[in-house]
N, C-alpha and C positions, 0 to 999 in steps of 0.2 A: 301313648307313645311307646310303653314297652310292648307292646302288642304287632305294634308297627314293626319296631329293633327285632323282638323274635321272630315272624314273615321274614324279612329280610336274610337271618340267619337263616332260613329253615330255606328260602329261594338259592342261596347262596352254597351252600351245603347239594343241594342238587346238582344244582350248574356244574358242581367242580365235578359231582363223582359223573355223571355225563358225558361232558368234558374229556374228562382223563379214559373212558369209557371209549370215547370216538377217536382221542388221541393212537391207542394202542390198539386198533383194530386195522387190519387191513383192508383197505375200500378197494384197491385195482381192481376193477372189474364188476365192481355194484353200481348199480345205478343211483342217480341223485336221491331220483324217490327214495329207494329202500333205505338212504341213508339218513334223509328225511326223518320215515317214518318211526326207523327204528331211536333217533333222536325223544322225538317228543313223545313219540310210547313210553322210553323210558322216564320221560319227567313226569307224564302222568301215572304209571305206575310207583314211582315213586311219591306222589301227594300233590306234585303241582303241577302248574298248567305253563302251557308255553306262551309267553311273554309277547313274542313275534314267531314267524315261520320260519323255521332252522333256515339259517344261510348258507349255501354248498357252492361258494365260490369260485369258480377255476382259475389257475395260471394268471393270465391279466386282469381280469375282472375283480375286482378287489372287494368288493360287497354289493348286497342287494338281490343275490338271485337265490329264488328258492325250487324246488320242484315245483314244474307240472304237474297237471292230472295224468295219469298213464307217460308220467316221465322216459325216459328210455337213453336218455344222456349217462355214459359208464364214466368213471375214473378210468386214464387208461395208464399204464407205465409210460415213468415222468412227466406226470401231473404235477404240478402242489395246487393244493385244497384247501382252503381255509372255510372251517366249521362253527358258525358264528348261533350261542346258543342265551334266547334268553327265557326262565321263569321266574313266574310272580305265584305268589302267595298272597288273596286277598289284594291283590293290586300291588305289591311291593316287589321291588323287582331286582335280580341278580342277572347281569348281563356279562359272557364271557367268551372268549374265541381261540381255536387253537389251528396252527397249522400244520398240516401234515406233508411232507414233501419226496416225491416219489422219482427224483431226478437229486443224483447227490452234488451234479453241477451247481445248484440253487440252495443248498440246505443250509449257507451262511446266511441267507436272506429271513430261514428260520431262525436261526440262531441269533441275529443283529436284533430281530424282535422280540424275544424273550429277554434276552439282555437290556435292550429298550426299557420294555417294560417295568423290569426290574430296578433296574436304578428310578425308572419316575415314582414308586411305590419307595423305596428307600427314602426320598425327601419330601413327599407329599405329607404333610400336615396342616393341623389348621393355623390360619394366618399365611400360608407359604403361596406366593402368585402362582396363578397359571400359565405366567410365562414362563417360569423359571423353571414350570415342571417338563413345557415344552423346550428351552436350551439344555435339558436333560437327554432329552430322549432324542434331538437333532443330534449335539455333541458323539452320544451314544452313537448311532446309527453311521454318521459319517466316521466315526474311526475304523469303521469295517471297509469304507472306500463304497458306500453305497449311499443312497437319497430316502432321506423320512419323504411320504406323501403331504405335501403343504396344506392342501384341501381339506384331507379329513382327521378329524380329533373326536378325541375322548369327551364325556358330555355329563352333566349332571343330571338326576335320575328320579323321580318325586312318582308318589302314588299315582299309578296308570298310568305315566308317563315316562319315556323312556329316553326322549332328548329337552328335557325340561328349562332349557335355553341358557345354559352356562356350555362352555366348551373349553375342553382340555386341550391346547394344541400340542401337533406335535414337531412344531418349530420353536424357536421365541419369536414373539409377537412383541408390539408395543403397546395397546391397549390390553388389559389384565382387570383379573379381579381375583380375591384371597380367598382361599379355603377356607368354609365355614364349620362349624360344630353341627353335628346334629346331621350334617348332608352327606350324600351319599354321591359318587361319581364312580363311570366307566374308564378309564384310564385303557385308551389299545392303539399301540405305536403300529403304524403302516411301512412297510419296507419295500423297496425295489431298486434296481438294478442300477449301476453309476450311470448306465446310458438311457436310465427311464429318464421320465419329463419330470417326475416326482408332482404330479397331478392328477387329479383323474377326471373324465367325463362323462355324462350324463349316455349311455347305451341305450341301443333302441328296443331291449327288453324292460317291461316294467308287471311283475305279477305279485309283487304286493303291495298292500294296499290299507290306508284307515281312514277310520270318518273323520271328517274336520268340520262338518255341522251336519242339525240335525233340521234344519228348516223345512218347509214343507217345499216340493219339487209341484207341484201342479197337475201328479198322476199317482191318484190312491194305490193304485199296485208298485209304483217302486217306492211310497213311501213306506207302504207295509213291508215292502224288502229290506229297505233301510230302518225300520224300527226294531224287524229280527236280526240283522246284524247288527245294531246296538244292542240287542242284549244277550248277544253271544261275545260278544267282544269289546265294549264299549268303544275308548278311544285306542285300542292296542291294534295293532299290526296285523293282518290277517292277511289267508292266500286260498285263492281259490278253491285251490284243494280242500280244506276245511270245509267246504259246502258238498261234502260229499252225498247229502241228500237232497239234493235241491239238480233239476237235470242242469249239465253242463253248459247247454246252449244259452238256458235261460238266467243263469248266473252271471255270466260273459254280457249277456244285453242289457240287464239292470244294472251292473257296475259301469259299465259301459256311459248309460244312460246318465248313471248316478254323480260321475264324472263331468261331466257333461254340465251338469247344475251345480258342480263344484262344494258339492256336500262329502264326497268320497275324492282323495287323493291317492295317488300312486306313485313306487318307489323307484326308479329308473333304475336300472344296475349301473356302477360306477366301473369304468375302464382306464385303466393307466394310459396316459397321454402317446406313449411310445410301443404301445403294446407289448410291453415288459411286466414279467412277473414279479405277483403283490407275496409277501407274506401279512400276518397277521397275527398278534398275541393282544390278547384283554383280562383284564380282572375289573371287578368291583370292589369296590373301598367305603366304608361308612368310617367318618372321623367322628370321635367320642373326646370328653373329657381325658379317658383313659390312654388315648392315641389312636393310631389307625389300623383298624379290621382290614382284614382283606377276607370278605365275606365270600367269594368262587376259592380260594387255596383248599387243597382236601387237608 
């Protein structure tokens, strides 16, 4: 277990200088990729590995998109971007998001969401429901005169696994369960606009992707695909691009394929119901006897 607490620490400690890293950088006019790459270069120059494929957001899209191969999509003036970044250490994992906003009409949308977040990290403890953490961070959010996203919430977070089927909302809900010791959760309030839907939906990009079994498909050459993408990434998150040695075309057909036989799943990107901009704020939190870490803060 202390083995586990230190990975976690040492994922966590990444993520934030990362983070703060892609926080104070100017993107206008970089492309996704480059912001990608420069992302998880720096988590692996730093010791760890990338968790999932950096998320580069735009405007209403609220999660789930990452670069293309030969990406070519810029940030342009009056973007907001939200940079969703996760590492693991040995499978342990530090998951955190920041937003950057390049239209100052929208930048309360940043601000409701670090405020959000903030206060659901101020009562998060163990024993404290998950609803209660979500009447935090609604309460929050609506007094800016803006709508939490209902749909999507914060999650609980277990070795190689990075939505490990607890979920943080960020409403109140009436079914709940209490914060345990020992566990670790993503806490990241969604924000959008008083005339958003405050939902989002399933978009018709989906380019990333993880295995959900490992059964045999009935054609030795995609199972051998499937067996080296098991052991590059087991159950984590992975995106195309990362098969940078493998040709393009034939990447694209075996996942394809692999999809198909329902052993490889894919991430849709999620779009705000009104096509209204998201922001985005997350940290990670392990509760101890001692109280709660927030293992992404630098």
């Amino acid at each position: 277990m202390l083995t586990s607490i230190e990975d976690y620490i040492k994922a966590g400690r990444i993520a934030a200088e990362v983070r703060e890293h892609m926080r104070k950088r100017y993107h206008v006019g970089r492309t996704l990729l480059e912001i990608c790459e420069e992302a998880e270069g720096m988590i692996r120059a730093k010791g760890g590995e990338p968790a999932f494929p950096c998320n580069v957001s735009l405007n209403e899209v609220a999660a789930h998109y990452t670069a293309e191969p030969n990406e070519s999509i810029e940030v342009r003036d009056g973007d907001m971007l939200k940079i969703d970044i996760g590492v693991h250490i040995n499978g342990s994992i530090a998951d955190t998001a920041v937003t950057v906003c390049y239209n100052p009409s929208y930048s309360i949308l940043v601000e409701a969401a670090e405020h959000a977040l903030n206060e659901a990290i101020r009562v998060a403890r163990i024993g404290v429901k998950a609803s209660d953490i979500g009447k935090v961070i609604e309460h929050t959010i609506k007094s800016y005169r803006l709508k939490p996203i209902q749909n999507l919430s914060g999650h609980s977070i277990a070795r190689y696994t990075i939505h490990a089927g607890r979920s943080i909302p960020n409403i109140w809900t009436i079914d709940s369960f209490s914060l345990q010791q020992g566990e670790v959760y993503a806490i990241e309030p969604f924000v959008t606009t008083e005339d958003g839907s405050g939902v989002v939906y399933n978009g018709d990009v989906s380019n990333i992707y993880s295995i959900v079994s490992r059964k045999r498909t009935g054609s030795k050459e995609a199972d051998a695909f499937l067996d080296m993408l098991w052991d590059r990434f087991k159950t984590l998150p992975f995106a195309l691009r990362w098969l940078s040695d493998v040709d393009t075309n034939y990447a694209r057909e075996m996942i394809s394929f692999l999809m198909k036989k329902k052993v490889i799943r894919a991430y849709p990107v999620l779009v705000e119901g009104n096509n209204r901009y998201v922001a985005q704020a997350e940290h990670t939190i392990m509760l101890t006897m001692d109280g709660t870490t927030i293992i992404t803060r630098v």
